[in-house]
Backbone as JSON Lines, residues from 0, in Angstrom:
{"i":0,"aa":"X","n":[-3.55,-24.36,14.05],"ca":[-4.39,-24.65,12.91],"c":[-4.82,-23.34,12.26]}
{"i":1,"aa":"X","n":[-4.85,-23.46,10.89],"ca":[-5.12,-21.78,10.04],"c":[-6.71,-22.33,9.43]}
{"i":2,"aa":"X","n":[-7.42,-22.12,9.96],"ca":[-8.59,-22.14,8.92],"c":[-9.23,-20.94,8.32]}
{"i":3,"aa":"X","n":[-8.06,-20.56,7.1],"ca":[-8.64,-19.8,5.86],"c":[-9.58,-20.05,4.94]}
{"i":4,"aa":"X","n":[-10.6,-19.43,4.57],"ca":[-11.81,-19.48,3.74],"c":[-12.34,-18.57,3.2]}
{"i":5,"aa":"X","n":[-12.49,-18.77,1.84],"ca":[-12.64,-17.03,1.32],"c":[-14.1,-17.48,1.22]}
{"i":6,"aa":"X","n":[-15.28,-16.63,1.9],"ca":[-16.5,-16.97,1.86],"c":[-17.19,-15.7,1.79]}
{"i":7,"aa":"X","n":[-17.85,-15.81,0.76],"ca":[-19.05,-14.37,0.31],"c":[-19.91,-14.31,0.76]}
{"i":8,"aa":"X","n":[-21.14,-13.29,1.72],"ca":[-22.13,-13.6,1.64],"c":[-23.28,-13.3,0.71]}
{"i":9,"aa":"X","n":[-24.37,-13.56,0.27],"ca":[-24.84,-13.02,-0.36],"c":[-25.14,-11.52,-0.41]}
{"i":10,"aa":"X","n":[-25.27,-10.37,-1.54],"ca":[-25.49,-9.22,-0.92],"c":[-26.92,-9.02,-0.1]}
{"i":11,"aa":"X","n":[-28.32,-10.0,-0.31],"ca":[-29.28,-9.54,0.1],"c":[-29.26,-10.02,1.62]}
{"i":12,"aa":"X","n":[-28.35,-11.19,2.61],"ca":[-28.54,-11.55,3.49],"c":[-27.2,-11.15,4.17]}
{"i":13,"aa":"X","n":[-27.14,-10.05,5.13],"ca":[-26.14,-9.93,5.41],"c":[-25.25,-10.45,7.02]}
{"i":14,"aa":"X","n":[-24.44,-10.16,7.02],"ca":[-23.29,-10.91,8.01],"c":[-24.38,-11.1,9.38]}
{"i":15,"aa":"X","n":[-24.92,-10.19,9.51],"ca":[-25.54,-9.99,10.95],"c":[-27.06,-10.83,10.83]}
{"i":16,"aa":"X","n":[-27.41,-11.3,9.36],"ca":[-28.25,-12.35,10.07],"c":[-27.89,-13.93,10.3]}
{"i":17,"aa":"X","n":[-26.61,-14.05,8.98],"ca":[-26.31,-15.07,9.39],"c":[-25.7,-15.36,10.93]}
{"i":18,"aa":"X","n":[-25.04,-14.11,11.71],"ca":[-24.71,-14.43,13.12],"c":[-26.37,-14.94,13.8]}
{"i":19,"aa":"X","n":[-27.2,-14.15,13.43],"ca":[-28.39,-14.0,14.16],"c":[-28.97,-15.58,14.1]}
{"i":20,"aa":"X","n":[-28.71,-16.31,12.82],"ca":[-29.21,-17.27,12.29],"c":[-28.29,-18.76,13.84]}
{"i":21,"aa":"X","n":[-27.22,-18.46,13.28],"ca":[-26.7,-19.41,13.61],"c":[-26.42,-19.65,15.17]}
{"i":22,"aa":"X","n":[-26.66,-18.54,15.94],"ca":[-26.17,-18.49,17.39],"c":[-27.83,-18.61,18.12]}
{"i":23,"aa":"X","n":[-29.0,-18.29,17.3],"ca":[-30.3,-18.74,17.87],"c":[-30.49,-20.81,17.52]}
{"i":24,"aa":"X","n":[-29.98,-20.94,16.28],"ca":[-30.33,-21.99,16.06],"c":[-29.3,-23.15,16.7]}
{"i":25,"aa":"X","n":[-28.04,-22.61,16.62],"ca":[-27.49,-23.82,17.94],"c":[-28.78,-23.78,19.7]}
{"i":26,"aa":"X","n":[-28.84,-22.52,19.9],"ca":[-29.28,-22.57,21.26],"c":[-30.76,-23.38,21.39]}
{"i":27,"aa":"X","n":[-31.46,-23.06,19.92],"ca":[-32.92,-23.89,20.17],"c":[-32.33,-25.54,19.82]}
{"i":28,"aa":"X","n":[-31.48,-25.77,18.99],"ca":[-30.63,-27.35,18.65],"c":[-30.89,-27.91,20.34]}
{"i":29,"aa":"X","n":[-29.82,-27.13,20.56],"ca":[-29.48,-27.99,22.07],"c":[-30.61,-27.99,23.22]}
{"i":30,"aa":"X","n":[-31.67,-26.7,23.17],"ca":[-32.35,-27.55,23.92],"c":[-33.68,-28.02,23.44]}
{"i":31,"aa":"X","n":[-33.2,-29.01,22.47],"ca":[-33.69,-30.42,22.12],"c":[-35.11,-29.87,20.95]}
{"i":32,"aa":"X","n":[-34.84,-28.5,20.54],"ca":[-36.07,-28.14,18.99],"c":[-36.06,-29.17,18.11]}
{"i":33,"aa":"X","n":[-36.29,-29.58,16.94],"ca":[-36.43,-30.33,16.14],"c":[-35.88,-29.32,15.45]}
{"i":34,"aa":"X","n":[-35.01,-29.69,13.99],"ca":[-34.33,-28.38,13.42],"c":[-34.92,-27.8,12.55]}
{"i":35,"aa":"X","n":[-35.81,-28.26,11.68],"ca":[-36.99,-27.73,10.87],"c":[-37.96,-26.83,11.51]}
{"i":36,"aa":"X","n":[-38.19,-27.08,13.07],"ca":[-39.15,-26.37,13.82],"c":[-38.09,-24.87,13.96]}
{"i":37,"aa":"X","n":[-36.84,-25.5,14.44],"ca":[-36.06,-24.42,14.81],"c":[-35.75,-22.81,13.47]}
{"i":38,"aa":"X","n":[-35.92,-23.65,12.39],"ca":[-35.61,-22.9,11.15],"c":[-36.64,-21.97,11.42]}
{"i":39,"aa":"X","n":[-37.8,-22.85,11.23],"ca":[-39.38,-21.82,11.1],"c":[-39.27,-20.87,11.99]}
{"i":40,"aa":"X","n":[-39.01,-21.07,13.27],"ca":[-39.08,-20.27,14.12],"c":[-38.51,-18.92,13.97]}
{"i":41,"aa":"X","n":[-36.92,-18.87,13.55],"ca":[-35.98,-18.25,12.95],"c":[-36.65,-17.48,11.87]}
{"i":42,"aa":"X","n":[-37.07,-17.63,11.07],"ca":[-37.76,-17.1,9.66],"c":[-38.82,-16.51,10.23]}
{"i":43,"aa":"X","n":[-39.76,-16.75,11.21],"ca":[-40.76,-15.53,11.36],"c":[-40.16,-14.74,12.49]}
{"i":44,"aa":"X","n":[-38.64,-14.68,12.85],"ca":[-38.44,-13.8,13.62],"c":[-37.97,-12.84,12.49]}
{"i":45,"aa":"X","n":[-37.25,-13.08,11.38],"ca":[-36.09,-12.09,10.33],"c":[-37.23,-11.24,9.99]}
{"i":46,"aa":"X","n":[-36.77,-9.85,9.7],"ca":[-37.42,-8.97,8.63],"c":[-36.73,-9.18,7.61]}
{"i":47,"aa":"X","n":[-35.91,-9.66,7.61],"ca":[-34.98,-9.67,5.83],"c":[-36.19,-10.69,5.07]}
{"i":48,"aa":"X","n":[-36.58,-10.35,4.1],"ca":[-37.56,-11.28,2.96],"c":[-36.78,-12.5,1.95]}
{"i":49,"aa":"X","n":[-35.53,-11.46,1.79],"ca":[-34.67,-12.54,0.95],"c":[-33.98,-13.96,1.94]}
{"i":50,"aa":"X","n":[-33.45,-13.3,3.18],"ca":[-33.28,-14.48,4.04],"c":[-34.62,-15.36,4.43]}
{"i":51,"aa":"X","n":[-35.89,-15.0,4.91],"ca":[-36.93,-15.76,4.97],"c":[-37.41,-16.94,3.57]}
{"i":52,"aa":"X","n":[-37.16,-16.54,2.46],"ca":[-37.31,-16.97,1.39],"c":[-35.97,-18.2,1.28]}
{"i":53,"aa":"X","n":[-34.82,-18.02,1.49],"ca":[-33.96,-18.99,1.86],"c":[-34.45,-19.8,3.27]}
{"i":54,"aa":"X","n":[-34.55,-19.44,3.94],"ca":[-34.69,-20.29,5.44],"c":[-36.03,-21.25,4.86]}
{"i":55,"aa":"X","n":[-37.02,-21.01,4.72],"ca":[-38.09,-21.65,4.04],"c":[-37.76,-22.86,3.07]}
{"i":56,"aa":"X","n":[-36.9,-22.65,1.94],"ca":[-36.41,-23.74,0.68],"c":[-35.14,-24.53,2.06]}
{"i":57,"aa":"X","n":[-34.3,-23.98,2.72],"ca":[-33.85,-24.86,3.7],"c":[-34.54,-25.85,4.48]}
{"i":58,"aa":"X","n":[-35.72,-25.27,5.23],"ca":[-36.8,-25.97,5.57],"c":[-37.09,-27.25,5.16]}
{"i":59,"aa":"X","n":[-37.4,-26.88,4.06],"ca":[-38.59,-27.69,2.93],"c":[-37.43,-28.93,2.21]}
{"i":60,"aa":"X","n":[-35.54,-28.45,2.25],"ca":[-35.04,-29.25,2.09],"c":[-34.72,-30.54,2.78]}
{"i":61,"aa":"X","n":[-34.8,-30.25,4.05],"ca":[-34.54,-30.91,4.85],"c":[-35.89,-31.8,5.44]}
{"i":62,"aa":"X","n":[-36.63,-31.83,5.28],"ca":[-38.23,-32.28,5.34],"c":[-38.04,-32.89,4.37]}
{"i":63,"aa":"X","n":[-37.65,-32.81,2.99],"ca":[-37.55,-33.61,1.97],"c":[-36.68,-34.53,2.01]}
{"i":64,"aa":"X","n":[-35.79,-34.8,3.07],"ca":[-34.62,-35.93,3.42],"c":[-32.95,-35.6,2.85]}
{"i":65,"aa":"X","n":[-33.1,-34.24,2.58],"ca":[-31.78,-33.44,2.3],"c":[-31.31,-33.03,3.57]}
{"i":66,"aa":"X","n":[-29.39,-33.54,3.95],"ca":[-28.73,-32.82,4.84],"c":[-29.16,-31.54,4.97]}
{"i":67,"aa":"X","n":[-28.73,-30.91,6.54],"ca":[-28.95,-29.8,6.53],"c":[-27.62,-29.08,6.18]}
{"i":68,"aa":"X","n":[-25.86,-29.8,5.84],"ca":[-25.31,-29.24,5.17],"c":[-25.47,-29.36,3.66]}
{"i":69,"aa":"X","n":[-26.13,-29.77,2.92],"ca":[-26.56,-29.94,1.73],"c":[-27.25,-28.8,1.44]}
{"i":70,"aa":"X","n":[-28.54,-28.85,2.1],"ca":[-29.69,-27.43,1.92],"c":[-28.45,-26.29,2.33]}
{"i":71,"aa":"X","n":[-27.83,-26.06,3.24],"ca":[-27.0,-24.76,3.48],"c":[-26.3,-24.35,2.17]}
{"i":72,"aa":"X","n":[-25.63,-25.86,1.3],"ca":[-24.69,-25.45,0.5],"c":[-25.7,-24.98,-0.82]}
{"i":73,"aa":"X","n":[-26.32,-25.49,-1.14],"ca":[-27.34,-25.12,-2.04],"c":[-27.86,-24.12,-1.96]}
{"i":74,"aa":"X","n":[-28.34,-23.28,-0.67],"ca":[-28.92,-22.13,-0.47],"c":[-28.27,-21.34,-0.83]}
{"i":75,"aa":"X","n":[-28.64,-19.75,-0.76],"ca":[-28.06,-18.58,-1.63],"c":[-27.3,-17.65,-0.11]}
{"i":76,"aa":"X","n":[-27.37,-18.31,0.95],"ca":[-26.94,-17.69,2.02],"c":[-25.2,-17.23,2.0]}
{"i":77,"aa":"X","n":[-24.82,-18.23,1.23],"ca":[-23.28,-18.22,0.74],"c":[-22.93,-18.19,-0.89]}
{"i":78,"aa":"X","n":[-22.34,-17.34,-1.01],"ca":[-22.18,-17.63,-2.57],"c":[-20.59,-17.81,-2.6]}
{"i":79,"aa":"X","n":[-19.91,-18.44,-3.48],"ca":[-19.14,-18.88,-4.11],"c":[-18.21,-18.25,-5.17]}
């Protein structure tokens, strides 16, 4: 299987938080966080402001009854 994807990140959030993002938030997922709790948590760990400012509108999307791949795709974490 080739899974090619040309994917940008934004310039203000870079590669190493989205690793940071995603390898804390599977581990609080699985043992059993709520994923909105898990976000928050995540966001007052980052010093990045521009990623906290995304993680937050993710938050707030998903509390609002938006997927959490919806809020991801919408967020500025990936650009296009």
């Amino acid at each position: 299987m080739n899974f090619s994807t040309n994917i940008t990140f934004s310039e203000q959030i870079g590669y190493l938080d989205i690793l940071f993002f995603t390898k804390h938030l599977a581990i609080m997922i699985k043992s059993g966080i709520p994923i909105t709790e898990a976000i928050d948590d995540i966001k007052q760990q980052t010093k990045n402001a521009s990623f906290q400012k995304v993680l937050t509108t993710i938050s707030k999307d998903i509390v609002n009854g938006q997927s959490f791949e919806e809020s991801l795709r919408t967020s500025d974490i990936v650009q296009s």
